[in-house]
N, C-alpha and C positions, 0 to 999 in steps of 0.2 A: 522265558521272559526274565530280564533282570533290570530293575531298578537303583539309582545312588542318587545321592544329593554331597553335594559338596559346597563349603563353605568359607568363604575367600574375602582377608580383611587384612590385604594386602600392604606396607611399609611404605609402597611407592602411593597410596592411597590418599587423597589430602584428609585432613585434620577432621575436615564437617562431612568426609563421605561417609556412607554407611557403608557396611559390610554386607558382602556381595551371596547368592542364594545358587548354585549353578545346578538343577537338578537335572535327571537324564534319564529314558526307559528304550528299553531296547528288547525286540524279540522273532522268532524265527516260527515258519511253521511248516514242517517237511509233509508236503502233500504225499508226495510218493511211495511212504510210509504206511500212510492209511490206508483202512479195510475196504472200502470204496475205491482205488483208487486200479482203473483196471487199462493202460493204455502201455501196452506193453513197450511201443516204440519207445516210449519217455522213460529212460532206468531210472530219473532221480529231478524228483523238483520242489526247491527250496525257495520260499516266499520269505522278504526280512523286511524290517521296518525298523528305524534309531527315530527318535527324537532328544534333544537336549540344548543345552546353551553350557555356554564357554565366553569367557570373559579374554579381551589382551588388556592389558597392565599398560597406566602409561607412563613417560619416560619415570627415570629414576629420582629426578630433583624437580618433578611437576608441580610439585605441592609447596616447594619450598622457596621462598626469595633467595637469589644468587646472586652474590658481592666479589668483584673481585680487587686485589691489590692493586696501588698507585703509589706511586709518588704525590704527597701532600704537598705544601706552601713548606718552603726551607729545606727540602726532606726529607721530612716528617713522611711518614708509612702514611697509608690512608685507602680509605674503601669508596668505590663506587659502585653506585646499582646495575647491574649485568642483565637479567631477567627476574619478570618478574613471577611469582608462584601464583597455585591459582588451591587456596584449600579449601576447594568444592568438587576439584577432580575426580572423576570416578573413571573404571574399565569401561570402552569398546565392549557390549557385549553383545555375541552372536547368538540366533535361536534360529537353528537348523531342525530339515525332516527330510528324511532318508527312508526311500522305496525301491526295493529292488530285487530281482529273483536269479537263483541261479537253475541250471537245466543242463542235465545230459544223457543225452540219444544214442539208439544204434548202439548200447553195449560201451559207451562212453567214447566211440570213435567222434562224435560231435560235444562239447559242450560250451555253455554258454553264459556269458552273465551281464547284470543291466542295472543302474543307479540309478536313481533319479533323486535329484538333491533340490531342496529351497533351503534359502538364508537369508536371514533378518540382518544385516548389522546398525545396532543402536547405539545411539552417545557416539558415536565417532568422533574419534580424538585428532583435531583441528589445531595448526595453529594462529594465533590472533596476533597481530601487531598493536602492539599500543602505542600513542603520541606520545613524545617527549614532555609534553604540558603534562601527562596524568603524572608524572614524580618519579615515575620506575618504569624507563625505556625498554624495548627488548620487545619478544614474543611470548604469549603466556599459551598453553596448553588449555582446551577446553572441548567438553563434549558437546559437536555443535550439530551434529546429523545422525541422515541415515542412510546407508547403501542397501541395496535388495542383490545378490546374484541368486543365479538357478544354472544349473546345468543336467549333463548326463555322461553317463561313462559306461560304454558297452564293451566285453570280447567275444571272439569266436576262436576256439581252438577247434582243430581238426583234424585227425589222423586221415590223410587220402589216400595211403597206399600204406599196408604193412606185410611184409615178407621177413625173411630170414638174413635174403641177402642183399634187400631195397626196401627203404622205409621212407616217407614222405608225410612231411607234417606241416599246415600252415595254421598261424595266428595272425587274424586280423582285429585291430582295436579301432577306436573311434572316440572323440568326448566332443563335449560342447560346452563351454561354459560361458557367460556372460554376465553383464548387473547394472545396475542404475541409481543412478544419484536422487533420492526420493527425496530429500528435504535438507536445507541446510539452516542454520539460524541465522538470524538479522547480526547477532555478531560479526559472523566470518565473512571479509569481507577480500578473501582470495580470488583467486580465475578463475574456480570450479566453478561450472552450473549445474542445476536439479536439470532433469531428464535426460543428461547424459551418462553414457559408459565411464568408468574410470580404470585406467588412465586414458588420456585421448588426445588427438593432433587436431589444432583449431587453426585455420586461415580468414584474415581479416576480410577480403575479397575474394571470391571465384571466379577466375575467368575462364568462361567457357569456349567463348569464338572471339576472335576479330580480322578486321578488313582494313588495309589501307584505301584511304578515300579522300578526294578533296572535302576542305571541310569538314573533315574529324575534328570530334573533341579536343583526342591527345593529340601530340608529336612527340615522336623520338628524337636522339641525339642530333639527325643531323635535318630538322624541320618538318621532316613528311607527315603529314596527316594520318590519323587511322581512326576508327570507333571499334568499341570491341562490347561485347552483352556480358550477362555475372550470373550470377545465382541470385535469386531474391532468398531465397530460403526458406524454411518455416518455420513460424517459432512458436515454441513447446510452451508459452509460459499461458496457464489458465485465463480465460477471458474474465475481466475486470480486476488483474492482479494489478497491487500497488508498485511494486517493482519489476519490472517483468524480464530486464537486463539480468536475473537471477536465474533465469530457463535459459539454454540450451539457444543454438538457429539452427535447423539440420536441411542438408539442401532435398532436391527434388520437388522442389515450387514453381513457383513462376520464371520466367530468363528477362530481363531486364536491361537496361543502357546501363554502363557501368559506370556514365560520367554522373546520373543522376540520382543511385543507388551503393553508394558506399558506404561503407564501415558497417559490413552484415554480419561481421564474427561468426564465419561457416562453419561449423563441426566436419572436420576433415575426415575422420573415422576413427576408430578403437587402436591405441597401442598396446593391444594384447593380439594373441590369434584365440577368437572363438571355437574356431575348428582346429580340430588335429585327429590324424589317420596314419595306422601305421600299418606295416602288411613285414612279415617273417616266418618263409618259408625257413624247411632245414630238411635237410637229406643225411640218410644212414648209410651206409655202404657196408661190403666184409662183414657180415655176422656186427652191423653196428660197432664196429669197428673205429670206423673210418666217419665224423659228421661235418658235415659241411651244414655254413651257418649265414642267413643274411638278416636283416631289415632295414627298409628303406622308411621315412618319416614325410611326411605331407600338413603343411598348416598355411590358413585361409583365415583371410580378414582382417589381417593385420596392414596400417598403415604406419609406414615409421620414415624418419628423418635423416639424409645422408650428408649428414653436418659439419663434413668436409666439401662437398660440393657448393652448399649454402657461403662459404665464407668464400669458395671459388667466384662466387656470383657478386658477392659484398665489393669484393675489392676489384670486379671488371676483368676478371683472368679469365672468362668462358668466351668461347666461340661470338654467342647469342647474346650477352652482355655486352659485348666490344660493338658488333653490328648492330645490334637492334634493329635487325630485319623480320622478328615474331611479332606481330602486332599483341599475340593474345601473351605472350613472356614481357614484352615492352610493357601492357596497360596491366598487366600483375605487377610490377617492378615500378610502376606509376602509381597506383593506387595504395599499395603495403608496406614499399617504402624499400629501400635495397635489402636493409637487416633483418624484414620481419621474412618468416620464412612463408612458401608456400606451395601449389602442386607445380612451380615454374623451376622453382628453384630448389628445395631439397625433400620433397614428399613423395614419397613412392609405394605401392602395391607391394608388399612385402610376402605374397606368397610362394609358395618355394615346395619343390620336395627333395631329399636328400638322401643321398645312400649314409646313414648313422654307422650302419657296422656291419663286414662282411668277415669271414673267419673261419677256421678247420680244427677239430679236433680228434689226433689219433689216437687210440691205445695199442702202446705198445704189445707187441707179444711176449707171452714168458718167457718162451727162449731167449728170447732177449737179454732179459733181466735178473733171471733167476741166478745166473752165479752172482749177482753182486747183493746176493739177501733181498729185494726190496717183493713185495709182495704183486706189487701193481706199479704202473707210469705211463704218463700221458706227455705229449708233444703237443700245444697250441700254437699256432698265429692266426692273430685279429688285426683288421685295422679298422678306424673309425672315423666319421667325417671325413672320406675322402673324395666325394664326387659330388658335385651339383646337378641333380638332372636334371630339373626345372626351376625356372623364375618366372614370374607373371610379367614382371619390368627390369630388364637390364641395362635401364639409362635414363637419365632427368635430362634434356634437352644436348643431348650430344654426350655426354661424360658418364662414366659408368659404374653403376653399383657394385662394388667391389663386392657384397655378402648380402643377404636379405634378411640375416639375426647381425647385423653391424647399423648403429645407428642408437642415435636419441632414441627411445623407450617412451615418455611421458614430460608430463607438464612440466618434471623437478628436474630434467636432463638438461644438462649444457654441456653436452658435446657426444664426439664418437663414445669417447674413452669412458662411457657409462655400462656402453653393453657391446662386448666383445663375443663372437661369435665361439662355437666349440670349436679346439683345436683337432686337426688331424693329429691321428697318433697310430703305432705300429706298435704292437706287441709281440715279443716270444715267449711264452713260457713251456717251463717243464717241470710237472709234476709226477714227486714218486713218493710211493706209501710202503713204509717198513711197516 
């Protein structure tokens, strides 16, 4: 069992905050250890628990009013107000609990381990825009919520074959993480809503079907009629809230006319992936000698933005923008408007699995080596992100998703060039130990 407390009265801190208390306890209990403990299968198993908090710091001039240089009347040098400070700032602080055990079988040819995480985070540091009327323009820093995540994070390692002159070994991993926007204050007056994920992709409309028909609502470019249905949504905000445009809309409601039901602000999904799965076999050869090395990656539930195709669509360069032969791409692009983005136009199912990294390692024999002094050396190549073996969606209406980690990310992205995908890469090395 170990205990601290730590004590944090931080510079970036404003003026009137106090100073911050971050205690923490943490401890272990190896069952397998004990006099009771009689299941021979299990060589080893370790129960742990954390709890504590941890504070983040907010910006560096939070607390401070910020003036910058002008040119005066004649000039004359001269200050104007930049941002303004806010000194009542305090840390983001998180209070986590952590449960988890670890376990190994069979002589430790199996073992295994498991987390499971909750997290508070409090005061979340928001930014606020102020009016030009209040005297000191700009955005001020202030703690104005609170996010909740939980997750988990499991492996499996396991020796499946061991010999002299063939060994086989695979690790599979897993996590899950997620969180929720639990409260914001009447200050902040951003896009975020309470009982959403953060970060997240929002479309103004959903269009689920449409039909050209005489006597449709809409018409496209060149007169024809059509009606198309939406999502109604559902919305998260507590029954008899005063402001309820504060909650979330998440779809899987009712379907509805989409000429009589607009402006629903649909929670499109999470621009994280909650899931992720990886699997990493390895093979020995030669007296282990000789390794060969893979692991492929797998991540689920991510939806993200392909923000070159969106501007393809803005400016009338796509197939389906020229025709307007989609009724349900037409009454999206009718209703959101060309520029707002949505699942017509740049939104897509972003899961994927990848081969991350395949690779060989030999050692050298001494013969080898031994007239040139060195004691040992090895011969690698690795190569990494070189293969895509699966995508969920490889196209928005005819045009194709270049990468499924390429794209806007969240609410603060304005463009591709936020989140670039990992590069392929080719390794040689050679390592020798005198």
């Amino acid at each position: 069992m170990t205990g601290a407390v730590r004590f944090d009265d931080n510079s970036t801190f404003g003026i009137d905050a106090p100073a911050q208390q971050y205690p923490k306890l943490s401890g272990t209990w190896v069952l397998s250890e004990e006099s009771f403990w009689n299941i021979d299968v299990v060589n080893s198993l370790r129960l742990r628990g954390a709890w504590g908090k941890a504070g983040r710091q907010p910006s560096a001039t939070s607390g401070q009013n910020i003036y910058v240089a002008i040119p005066g009347p004649g000039g004359v040098p001269a200050l104007r107000p930049a941002s303004p400070g806010n000194p009542g700032i305090e840390p983001e602080v998180s209070t986590e609990l952590e449960l988890g055990f670890d376990i190994a079988l069979f002589d430790d040819r199996v073992s295994a381990e498991f987390t499971n995480y909750q997290r508070k985070d409090e005061g979340a540091l928001l930014g606020v825009s102020r009016p030009g009327s209040y005297g000191f323009p700009g955005a001020v820093q202030q703690n104005l919520g609170r996010i909740d995540n939980w997750g988990w994070e499991a492996l499996v390692t396991t020796r499946v074959v061991e010999g002299r002159s063939f060994s086989f070994d695979m690790d599979l991993r897993a996590d899950y993480t997620n969180n929720e926007i639990i409260s914001l204050e009447e200050e902040y007056t951003g896009g975020i809503q309470m009982g959403l994920p953060y970060p997240y992709q929002r479309t103004g409309d959903w269009v689920v079907s449409g039909v050209f028909e005489e006597g449709g609502s809409f018409t496209n470019a060149f007169g024809k009629a059509f009606n198309a249905m939406c999502e109604i949504g559902i919305d998260l905000a507590p029954e008899g809230a005063e402001n309820p445009v504060r909650w979330g809309r998440i779809s899987g409601g009712e379907i509805g006319d989409c000429f009589t039901n607009q402006n629903r602000n649909i929670y499109a999904g999470r621009s994280f992936a909650p899931w992720s799965f990886s699997i990493a076999p390895r093979v020995s050869l030669l007296d282990n000698s000789l390794q060969i090395y893979a692991m492929a990656e797998g991540q689920y539930g991510r939806i993200r933005e392909e923000n070159g195709h969106h501007w393809g669509h803005i400016y009338g360069n796509s197939k389906v923008s020229r025709l307007e032969n989609d009724p349900v791409y037409t009454a999206s692009r009718r209703l959101n408007g060309r520029s707002s983005n949505d699942w017509e136009k740049g939104y897509y199912i972003a899961d994927f699995w990848k081969l991350r990294e395949l690779g060989a390692r030999y050692s050298l024999p001494l013969s080898w080596i031994e007239a040139t002094g060195a004691s040992r050396a090895s011969l690698a190549v690795s190569a990494r992100n070189i293969w895509t073996i699966w995508v969920a969606q490889d196209e928005i209406n005819g045009l194709p998703v270049a990468d499924p980690e390429y794209g806007t990310s969240s609410l603060s992205g304005d463009g591709n060039f936020w989140e670039v995908p990992p590069l392929a890469s080719l390794n040689l090395t050679l390592r020798v130990t005198f």
